[in-house]
Backbone as CSV, one residue per row, in Angstrom:
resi,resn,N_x,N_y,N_z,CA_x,CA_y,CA_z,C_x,C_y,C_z
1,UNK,15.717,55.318,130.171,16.405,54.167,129.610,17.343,54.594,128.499
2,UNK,18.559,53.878,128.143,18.872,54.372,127.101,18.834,53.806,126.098
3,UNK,19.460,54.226,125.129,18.730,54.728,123.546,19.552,53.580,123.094
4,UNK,20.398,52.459,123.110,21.060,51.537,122.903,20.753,50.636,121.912
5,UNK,20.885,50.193,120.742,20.194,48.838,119.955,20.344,47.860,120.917
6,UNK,19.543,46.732,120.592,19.571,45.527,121.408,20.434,44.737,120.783
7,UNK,21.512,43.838,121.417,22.907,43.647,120.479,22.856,42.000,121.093
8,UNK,22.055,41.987,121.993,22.207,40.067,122.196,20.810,39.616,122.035
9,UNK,21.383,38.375,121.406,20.023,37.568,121.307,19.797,36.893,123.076
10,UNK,18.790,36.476,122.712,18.101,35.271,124.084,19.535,34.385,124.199
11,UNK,19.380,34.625,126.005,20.350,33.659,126.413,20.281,32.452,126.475
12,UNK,20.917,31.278,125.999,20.694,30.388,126.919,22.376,29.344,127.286
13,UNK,21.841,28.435,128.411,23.003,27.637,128.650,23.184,26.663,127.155
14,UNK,24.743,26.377,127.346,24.978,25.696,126.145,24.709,24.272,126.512
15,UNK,24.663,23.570,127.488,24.876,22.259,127.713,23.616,21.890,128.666
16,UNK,23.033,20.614,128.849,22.174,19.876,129.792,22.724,20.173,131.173
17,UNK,23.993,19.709,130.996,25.056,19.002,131.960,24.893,20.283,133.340
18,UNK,25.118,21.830,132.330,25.509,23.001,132.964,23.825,23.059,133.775
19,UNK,23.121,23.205,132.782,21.741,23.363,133.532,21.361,22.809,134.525
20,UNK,21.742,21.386,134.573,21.359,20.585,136.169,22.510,21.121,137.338
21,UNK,23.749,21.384,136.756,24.232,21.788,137.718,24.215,22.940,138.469
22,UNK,23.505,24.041,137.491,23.043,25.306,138.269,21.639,24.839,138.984
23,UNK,21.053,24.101,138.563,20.089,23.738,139.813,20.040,22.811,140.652
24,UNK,21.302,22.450,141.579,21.660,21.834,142.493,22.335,22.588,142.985
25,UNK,22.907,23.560,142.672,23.769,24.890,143.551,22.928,25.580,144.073
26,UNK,22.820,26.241,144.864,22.515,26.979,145.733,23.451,28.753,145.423
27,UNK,22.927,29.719,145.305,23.479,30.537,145.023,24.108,31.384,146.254
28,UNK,24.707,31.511,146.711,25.030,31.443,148.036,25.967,32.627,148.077
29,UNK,26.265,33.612,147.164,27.425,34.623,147.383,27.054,35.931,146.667
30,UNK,26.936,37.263,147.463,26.797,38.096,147.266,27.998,39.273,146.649
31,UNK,27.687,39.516,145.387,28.322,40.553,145.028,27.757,41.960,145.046
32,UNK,28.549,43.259,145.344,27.462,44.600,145.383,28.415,45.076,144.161
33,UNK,27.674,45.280,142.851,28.360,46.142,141.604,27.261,47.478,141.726
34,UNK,28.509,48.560,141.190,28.001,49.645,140.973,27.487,49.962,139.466
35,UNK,26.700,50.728,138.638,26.404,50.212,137.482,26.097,51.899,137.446
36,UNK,26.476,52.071,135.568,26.053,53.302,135.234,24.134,52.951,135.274
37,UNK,23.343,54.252,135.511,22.291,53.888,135.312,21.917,53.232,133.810
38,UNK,22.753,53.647,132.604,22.097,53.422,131.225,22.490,51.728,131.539
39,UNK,23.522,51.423,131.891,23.944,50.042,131.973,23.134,49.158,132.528
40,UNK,22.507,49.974,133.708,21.685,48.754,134.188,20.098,48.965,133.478
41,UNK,19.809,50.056,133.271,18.193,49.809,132.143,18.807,49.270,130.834
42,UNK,19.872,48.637,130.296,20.047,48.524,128.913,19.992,46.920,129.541
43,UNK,20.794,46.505,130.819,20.625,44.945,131.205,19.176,44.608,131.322
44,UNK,18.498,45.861,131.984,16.893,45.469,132.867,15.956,45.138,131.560
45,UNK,16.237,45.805,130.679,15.469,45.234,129.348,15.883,44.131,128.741
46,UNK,17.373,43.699,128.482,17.476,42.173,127.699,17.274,41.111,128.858
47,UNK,17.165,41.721,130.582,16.606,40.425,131.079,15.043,40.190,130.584
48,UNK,14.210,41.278,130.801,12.424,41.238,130.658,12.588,40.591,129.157
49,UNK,13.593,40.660,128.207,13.520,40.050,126.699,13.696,38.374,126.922
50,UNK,14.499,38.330,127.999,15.127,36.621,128.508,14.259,36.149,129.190
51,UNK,13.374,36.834,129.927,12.348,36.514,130.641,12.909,35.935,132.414
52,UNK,13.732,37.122,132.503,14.756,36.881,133.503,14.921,37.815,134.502
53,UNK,14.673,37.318,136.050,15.455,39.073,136.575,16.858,39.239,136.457
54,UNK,16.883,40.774,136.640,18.496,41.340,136.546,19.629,39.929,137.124
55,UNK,19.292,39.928,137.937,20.740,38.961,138.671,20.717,37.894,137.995
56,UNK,19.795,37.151,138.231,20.044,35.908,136.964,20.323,36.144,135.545
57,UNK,19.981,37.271,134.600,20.338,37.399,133.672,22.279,37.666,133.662
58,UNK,22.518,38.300,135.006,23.822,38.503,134.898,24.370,37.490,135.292
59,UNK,24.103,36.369,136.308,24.516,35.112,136.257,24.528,34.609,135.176
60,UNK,23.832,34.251,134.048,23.504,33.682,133.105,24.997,34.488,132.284
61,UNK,24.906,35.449,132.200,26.270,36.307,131.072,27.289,36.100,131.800
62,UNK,27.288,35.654,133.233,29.161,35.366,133.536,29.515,33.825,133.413
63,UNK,28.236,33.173,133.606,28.719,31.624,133.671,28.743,31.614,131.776
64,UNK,28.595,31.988,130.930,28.614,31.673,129.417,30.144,32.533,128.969
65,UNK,30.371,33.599,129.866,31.456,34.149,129.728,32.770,33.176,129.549
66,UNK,32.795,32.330,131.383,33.500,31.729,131.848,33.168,30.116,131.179
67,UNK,32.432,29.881,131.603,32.169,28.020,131.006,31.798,28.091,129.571
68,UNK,31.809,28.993,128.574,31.656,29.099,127.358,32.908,28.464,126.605
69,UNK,33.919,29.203,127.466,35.377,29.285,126.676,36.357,28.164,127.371
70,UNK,35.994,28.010,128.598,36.598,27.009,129.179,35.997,25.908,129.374
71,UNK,34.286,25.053,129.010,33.782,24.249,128.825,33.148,24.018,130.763
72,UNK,32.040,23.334,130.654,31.207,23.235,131.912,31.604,22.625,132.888
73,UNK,32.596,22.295,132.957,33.185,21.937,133.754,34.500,22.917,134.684
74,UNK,34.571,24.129,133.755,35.558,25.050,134.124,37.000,24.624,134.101
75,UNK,37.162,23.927,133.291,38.448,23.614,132.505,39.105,24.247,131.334
């Protein structure tokens, strides 16, 4: 694993609104990323901190990426 400080707190969604709507979606689309190994044990630990597996934790960091800045609605 690597030697990394832990630099994010616990994720969470910002809104109600967002939360019901990720659970009425259906996750339905496969991405294949390649990942340095330190990258993915530095993710595999702040998910087990989120209480999350890998993919959802990285779902969780692109939808806050994207609907963070552009609001939950993706505007």
């Amino acid at each position: 694993m690597s030697e990394h400080p832990t630099v994010h707190a616990t994720l969470r969604l910002a809104s109600g609104a967002a939360i019901e709507k990720r659970r009425r979606l259906k996750c339905d689309r496969d991405v294949k990323l390649h990942l340095l190994e330190a990258l993915y044990d530095d993710l595999a630990r702040q998910a087990r901190a989120d209480s999350r597996a890998v993919s959802e934790y990285i779902r969780v960091l692109l939808e806050r990426h994207l609907y963070g800045m552009m609001g939950a609605g993706g505007h």
